[in-house]
N, C-alpha and C positions, 0 to 999 in steps of 0.2 A: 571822148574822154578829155577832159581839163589836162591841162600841163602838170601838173602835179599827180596827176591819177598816174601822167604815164610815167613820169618819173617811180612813181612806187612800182607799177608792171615791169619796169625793166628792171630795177631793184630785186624781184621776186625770180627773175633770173638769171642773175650773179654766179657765177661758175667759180667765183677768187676775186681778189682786192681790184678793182676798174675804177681808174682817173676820174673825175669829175666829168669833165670835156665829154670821154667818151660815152658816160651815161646820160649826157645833157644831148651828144649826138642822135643817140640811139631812141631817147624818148622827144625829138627834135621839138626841144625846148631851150633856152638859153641856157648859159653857164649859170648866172646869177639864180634863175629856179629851179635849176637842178640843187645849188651847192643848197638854197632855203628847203628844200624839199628833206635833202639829205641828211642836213644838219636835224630837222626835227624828227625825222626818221632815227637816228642817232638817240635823240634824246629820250624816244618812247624803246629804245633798246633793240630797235630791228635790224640796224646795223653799226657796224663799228667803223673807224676813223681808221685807216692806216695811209704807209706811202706806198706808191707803188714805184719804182723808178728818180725816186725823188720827187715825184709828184701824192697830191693828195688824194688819198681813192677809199672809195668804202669798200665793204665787202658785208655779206649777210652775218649777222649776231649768232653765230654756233652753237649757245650755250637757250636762246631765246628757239632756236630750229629745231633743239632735243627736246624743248620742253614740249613744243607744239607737236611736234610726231608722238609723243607718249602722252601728252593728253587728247589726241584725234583717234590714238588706237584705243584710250580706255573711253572715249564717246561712243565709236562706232561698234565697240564688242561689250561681250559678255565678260565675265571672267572664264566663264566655261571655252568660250572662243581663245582667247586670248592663249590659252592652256594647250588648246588642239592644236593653233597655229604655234604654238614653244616646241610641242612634239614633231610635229611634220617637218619645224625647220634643222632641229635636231637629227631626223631622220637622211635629212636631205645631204647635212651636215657629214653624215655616218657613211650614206652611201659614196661622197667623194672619197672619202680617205680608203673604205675597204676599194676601191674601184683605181684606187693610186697605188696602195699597200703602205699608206701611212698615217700617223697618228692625228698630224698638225697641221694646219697650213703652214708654218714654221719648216716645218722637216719636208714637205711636199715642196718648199723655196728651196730649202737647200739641195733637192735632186736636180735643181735648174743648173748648177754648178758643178755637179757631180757628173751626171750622166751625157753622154753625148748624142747629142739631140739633133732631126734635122730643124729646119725652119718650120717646119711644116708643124711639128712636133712641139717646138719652141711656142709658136702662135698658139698652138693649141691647150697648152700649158696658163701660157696668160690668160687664156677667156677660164679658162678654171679657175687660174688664182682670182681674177674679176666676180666671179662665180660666187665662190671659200668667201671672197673681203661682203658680197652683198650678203650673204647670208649672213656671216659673226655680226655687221651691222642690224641685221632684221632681230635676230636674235640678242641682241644688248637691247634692242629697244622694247620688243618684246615682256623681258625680261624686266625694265624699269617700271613698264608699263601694269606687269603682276605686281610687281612689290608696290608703286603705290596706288594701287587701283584704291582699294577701300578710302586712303585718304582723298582721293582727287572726286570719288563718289560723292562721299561723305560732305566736302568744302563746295560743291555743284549743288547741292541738294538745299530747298529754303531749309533755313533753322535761325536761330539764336544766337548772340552769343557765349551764351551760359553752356548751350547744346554742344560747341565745336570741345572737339579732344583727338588729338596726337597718339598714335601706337609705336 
């Protein structure tokens, strides 16, 4: 891989806002090709500019990473798919709260405060709520991915552009 190939690799796994330095480190390429690499990285929207510490760090584009997950989920499925998996996460959804005796993950937080729990109990609690947050995420994407499936179809597909139209 090019210096710049591994700058984008280590870019693609960004966990939060990382120094220049240290992604210059990690793809062991200089400062100066990292910061060129990043900056047009930047520019095509894959990542954004922040500080981290006072220093300058990128982090991945959030709003560019939703689009890519909701348009990879309407590539790879049907909408009939797409449907089953809304129901199963739903289900999946239903069976934590009846299996806690509550509605939310909100109100299943607040028994964290409530109840007096061992550690044991405590941990086990966390890998749930971890559980509850991966799921409400599958499921909002899920969900962006049914609403715009027709148009992302429709804009994928050869046509015109007399043919394109909005619902």
């Amino acid at each position: 891989m090019s210096g710049r190939e591994r700058v984008r690799h280590v870019v693609e796994l960004l966990d939060g806002p990382t120094p220049v330095q240290e992604i210059a480190d990690r793809a062991d390429v200089s400062r100066a090709t990292a910061n060129d690499e990043l900056q047009r990285l930047q520019s095509d929207d894959w990542v954004t500019e922040t500080t981290s510490d006072g220093t300058k760090a990128y982090d991945l584009n959030p709003v560019r990473l939703l689009f890519d997950e909701v348009t990879d989920l309407i590539t790879e499925y049907s909408r009939e798919e797409l449907e089953i998996q809304l129901t199963e996460l739903k289900e999946e959804q239903e069976d934590l709260a009846g299996e806690y005796g509550v509605s939310s993950l909100e109100e299943f937080r607040e028994q964290l405060a409530v109840d007096e729990l061992s550690a044991a109990e405590l941990r086990e609690r966390r890998n749930v709520i971890a559980t509850w947050e991966a799921i409400n995420t599958e499921l909002g994407l899920v969900k962006h991915a049914l609403h715009l499936y027709s148009d992302v179809r429709d804009l994928s597909s050869p046509q015109t552009d007399s043919d394109l139209s909005f619902s």
